[in-house]
N, CA, C and O atoms as a GROMACS GRO file, in nm:
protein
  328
    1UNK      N    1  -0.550   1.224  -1.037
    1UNK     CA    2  -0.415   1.186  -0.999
    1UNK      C    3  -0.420   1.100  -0.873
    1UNK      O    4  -0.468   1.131  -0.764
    2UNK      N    5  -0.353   0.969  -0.915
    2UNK     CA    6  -0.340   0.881  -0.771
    2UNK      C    7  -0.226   0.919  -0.656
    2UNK      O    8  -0.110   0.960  -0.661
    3UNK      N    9  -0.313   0.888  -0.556
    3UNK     CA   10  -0.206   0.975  -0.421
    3UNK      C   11  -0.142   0.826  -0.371
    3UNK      O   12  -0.209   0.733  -0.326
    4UNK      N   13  -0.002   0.826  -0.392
    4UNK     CA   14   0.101   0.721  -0.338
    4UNK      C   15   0.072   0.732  -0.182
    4UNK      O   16   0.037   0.827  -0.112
    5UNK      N   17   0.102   0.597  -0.151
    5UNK     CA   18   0.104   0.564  -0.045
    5UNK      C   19   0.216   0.492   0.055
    5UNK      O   20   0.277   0.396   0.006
    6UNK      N   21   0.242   0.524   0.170
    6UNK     CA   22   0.389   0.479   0.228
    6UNK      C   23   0.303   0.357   0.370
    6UNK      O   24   0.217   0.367   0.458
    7UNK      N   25   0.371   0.281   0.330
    7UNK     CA   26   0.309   0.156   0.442
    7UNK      C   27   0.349   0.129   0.564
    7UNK      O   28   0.464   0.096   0.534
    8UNK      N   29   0.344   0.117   0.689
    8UNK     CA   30   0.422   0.031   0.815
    8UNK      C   31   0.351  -0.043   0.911
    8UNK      O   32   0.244   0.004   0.951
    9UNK      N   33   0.377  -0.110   0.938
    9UNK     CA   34   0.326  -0.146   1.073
    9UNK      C   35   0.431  -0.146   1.188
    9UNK      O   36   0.421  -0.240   1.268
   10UNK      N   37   0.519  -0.066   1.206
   10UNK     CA   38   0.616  -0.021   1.298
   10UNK      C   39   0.553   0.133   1.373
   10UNK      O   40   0.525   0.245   1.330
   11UNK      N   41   0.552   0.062   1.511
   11UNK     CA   42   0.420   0.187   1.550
   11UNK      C   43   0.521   0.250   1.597
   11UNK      O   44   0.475   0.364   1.589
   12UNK      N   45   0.666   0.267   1.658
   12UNK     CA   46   0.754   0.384   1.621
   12UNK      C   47   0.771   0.448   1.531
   12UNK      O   48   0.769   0.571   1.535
   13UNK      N   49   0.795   0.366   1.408
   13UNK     CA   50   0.834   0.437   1.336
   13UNK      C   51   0.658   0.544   1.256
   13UNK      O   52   0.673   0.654   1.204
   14UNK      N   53   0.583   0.508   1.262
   14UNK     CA   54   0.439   0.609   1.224
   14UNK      C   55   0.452   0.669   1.292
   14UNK      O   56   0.438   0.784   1.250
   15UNK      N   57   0.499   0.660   1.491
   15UNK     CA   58   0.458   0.788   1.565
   15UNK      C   59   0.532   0.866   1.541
   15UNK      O   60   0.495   0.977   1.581
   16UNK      N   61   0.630   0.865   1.488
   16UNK     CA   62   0.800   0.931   1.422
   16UNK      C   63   0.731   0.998   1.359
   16UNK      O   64   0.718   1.111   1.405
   17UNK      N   65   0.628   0.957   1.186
   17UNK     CA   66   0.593   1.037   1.082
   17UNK      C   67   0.514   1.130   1.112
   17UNK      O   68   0.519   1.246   1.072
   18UNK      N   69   0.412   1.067   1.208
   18UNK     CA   70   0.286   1.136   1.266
   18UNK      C   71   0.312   1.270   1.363
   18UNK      O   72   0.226   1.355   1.385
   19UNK      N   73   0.451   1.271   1.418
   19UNK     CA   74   0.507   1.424   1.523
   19UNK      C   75   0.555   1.482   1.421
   19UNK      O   76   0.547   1.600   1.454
   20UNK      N   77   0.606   1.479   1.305
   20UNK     CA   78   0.666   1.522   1.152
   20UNK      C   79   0.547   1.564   1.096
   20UNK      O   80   0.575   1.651   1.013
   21UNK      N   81   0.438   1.547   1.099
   21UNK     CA   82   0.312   1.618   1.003
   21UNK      C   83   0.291   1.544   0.874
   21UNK      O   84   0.225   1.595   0.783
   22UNK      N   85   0.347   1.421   0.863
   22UNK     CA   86   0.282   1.375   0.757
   22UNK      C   87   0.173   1.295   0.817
   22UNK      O   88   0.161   1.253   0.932
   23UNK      N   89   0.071   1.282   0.682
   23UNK     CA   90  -0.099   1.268   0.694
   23UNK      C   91  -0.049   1.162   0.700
   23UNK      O   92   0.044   1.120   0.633
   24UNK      N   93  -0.125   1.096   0.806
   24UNK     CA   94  -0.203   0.960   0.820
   24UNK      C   95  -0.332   0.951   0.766
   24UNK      O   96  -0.428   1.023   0.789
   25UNK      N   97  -0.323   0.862   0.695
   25UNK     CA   98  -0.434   0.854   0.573
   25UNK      C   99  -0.495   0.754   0.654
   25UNK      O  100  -0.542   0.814   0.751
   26UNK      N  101  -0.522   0.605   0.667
   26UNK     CA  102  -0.612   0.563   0.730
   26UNK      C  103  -0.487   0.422   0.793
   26UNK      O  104  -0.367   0.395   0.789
   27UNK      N  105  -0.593   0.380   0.836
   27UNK     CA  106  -0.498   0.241   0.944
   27UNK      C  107  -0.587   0.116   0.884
   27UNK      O  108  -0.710   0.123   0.874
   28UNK      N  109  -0.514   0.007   0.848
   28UNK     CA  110  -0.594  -0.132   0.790
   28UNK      C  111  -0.567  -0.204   0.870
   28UNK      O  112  -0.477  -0.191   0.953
   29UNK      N  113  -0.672  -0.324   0.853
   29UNK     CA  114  -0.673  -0.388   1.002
   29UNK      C  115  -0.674  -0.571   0.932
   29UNK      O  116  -0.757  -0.639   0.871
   30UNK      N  117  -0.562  -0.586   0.972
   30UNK     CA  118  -0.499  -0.763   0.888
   30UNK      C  119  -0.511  -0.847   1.039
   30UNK      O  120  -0.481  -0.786   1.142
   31UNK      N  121  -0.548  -0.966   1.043
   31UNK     CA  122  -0.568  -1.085   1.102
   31UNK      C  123  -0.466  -1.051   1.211
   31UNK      O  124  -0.502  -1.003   1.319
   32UNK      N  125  -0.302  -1.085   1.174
   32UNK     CA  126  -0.243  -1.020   1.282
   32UNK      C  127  -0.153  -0.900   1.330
   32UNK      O  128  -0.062  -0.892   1.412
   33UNK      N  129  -0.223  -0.802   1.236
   33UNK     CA  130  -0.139  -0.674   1.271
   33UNK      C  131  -0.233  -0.569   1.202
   33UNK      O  132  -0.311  -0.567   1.106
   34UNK      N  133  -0.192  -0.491   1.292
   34UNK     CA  134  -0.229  -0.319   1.200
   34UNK      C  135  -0.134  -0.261   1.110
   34UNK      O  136  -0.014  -0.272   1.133
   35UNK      N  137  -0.181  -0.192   0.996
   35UNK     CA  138  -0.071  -0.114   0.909
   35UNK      C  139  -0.128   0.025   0.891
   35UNK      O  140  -0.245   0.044   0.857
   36UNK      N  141  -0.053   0.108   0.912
   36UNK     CA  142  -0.070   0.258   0.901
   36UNK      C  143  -0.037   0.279   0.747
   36UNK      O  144   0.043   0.226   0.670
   37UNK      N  145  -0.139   0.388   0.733
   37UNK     CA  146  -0.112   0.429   0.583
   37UNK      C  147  -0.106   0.554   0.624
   37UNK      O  148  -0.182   0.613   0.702
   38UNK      N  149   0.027   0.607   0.544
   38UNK     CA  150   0.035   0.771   0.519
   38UNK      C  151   0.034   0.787   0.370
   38UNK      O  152   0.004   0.714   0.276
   39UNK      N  153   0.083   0.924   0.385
   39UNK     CA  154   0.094   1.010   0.234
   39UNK      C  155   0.248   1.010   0.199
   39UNK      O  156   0.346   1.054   0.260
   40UNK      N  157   0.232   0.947   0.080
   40UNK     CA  158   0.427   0.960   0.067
   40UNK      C  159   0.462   1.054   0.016
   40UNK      O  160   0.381   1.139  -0.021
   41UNK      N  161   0.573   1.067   0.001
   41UNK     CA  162   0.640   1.208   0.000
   41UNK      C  163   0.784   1.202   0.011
   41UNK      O  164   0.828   1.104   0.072
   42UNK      N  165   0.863   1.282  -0.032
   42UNK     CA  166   0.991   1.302   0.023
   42UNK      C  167   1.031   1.313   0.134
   42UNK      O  168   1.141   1.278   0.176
   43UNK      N  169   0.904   1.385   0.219
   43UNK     CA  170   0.960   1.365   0.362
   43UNK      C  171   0.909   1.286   0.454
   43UNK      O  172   0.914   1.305   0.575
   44UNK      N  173   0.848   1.177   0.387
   44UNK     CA  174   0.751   1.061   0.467
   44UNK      C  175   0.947   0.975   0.456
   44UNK      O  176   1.004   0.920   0.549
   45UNK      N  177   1.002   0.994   0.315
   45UNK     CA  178   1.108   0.848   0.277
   45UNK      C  179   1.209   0.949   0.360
   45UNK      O  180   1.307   0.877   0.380
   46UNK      N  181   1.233   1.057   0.410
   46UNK     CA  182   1.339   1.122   0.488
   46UNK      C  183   1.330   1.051   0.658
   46UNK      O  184   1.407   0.999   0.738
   47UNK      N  185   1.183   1.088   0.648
   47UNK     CA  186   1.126   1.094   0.834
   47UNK      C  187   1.173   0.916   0.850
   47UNK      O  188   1.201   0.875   0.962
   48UNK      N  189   1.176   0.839   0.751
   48UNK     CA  190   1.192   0.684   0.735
   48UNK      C  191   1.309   0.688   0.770
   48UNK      O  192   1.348   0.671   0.886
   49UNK      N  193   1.394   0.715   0.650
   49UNK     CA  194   1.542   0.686   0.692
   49UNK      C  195   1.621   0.720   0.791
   49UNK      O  196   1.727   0.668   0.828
   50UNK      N  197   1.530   0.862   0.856
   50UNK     CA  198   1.627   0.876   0.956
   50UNK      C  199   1.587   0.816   1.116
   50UNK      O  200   1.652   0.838   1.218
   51UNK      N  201   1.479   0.746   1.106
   51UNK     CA  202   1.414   0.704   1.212
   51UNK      C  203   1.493   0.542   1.212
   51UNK      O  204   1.528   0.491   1.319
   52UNK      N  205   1.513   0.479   1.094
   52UNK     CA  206   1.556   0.394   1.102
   52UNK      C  207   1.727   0.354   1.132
   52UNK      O  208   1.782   0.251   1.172
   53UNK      N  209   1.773   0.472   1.096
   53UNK     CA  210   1.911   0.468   1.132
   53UNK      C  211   1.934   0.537   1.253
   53UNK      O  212   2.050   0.552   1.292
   54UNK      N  213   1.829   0.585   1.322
   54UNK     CA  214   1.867   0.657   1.466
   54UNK      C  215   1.962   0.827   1.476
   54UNK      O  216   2.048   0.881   1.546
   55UNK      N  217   1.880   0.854   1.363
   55UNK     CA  218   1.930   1.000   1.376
   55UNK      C  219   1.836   1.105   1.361
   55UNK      O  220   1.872   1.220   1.338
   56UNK      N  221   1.684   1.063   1.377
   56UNK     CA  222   1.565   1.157   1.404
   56UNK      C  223   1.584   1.212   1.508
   56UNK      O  224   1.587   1.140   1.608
   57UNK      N  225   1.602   1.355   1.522
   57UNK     CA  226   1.539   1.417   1.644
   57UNK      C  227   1.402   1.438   1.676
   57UNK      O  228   1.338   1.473   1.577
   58UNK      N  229   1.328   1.426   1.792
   58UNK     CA  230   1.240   1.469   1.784
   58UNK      C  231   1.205   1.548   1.900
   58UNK      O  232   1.299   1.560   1.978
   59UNK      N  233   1.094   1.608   1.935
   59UNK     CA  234   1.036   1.630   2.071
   59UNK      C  235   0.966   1.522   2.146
   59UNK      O  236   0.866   1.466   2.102
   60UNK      N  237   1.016   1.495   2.253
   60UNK     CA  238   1.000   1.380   2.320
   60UNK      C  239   0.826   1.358   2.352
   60UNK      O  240   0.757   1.256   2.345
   61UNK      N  241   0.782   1.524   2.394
   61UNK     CA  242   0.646   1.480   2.398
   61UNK      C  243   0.532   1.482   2.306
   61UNK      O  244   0.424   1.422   2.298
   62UNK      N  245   0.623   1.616   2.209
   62UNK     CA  246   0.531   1.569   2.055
   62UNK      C  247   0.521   1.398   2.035
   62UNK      O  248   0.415   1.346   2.002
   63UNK      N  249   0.620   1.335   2.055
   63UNK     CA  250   0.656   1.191   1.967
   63UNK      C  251   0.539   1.154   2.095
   63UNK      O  252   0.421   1.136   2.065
   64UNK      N  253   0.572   1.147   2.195
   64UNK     CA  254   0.449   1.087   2.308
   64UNK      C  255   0.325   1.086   2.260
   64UNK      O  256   0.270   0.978   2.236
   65UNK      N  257   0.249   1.226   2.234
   65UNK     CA  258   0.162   1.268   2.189
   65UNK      C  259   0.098   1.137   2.036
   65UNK      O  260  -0.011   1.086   2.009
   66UNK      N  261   0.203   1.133   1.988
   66UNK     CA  262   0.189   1.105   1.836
   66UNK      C  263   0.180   0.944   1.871
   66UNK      O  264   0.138   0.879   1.775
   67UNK      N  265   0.202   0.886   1.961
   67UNK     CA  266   0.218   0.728   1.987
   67UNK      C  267   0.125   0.673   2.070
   67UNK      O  268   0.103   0.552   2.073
   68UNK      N  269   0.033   0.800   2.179
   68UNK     CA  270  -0.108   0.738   2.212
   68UNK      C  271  -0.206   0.765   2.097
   68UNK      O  272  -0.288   0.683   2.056
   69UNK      N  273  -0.186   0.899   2.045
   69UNK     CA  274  -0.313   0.903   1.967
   69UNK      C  275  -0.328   0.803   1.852
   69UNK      O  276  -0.442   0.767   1.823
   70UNK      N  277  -0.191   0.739   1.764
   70UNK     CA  278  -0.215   0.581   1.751
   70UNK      C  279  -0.254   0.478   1.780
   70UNK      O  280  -0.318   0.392   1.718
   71UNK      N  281  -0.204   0.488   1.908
   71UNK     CA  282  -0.276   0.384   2.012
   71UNK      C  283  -0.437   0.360   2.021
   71UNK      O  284  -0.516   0.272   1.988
   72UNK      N  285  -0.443   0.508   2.093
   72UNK     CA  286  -0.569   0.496   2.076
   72UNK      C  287  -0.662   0.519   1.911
   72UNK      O  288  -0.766   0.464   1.948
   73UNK      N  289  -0.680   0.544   1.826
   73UNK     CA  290  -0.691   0.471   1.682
   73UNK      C  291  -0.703   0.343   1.646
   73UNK      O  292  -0.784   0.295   1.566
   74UNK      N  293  -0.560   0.254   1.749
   74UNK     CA  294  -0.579   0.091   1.719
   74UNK      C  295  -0.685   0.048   1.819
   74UNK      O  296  -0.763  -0.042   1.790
   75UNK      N  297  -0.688   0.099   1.913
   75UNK     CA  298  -0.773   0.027   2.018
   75UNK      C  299  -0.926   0.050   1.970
   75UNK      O  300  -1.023  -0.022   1.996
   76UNK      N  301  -0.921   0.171   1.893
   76UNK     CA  302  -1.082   0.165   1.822
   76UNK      C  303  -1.062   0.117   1.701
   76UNK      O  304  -1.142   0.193   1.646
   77UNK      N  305  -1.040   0.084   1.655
   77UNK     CA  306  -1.006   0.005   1.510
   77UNK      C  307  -1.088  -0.138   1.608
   77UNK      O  308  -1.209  -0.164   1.600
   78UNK      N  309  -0.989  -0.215   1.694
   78UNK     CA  310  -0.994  -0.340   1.699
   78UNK      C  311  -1.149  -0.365   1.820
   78UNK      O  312  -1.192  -0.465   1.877
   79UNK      N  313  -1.186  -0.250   1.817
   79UNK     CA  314  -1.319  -0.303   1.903
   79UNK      C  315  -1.403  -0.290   1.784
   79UNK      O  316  -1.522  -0.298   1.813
   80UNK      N  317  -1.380  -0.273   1.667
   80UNK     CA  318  -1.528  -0.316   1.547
   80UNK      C  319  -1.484  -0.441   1.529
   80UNK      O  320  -1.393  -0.516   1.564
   81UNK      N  321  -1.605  -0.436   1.447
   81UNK     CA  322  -1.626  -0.585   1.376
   81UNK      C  323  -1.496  -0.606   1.283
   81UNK      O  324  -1.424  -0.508   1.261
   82UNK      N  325  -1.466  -0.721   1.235
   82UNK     CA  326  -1.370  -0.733   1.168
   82UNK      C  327  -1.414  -0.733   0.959
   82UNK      O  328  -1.324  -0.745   0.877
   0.00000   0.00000   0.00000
């Protein structure tokens, strides 16, 4: 069985999914941007909609938490080779 996949390169909106507990599956690395891959789900397209309309709550430092350890992910992503 193939495991669907939910796409962004909106690094709010992943650190949003990523304090929510959905898997970050891996991060791809395009000429000029990064894209996060998660696991889709009902509550990957919930944690979406409500991040995008501004009605996610979250914990301010969970979400902190969830937006360096991205960070840092991209910053080792982009020191390999391409």
């Amino acid at each position: 069985m193939e495991t669907q996949e939910y796409k962004t390169k909106d690094l709010g909106e992943a650190a949003a999914l990523l304090e929510r507990g959905v898997k970050l599956c891996r991060l791809d690395r395009y000429p000029r941007h990064i894209m996060f891959i998660f696991e889709d789900s009902k509550a990957t397209a919930n944690v979406s909609y409500l991040y995008y309309f501004g009605k996610l709550m979250v914990i301010a430092k969970a979400y902190n938490e969830a937006l360096q350890t991205l960070k840092d992910r991209v910053f080792t992503l982009m020191d390999t080779d391409p």
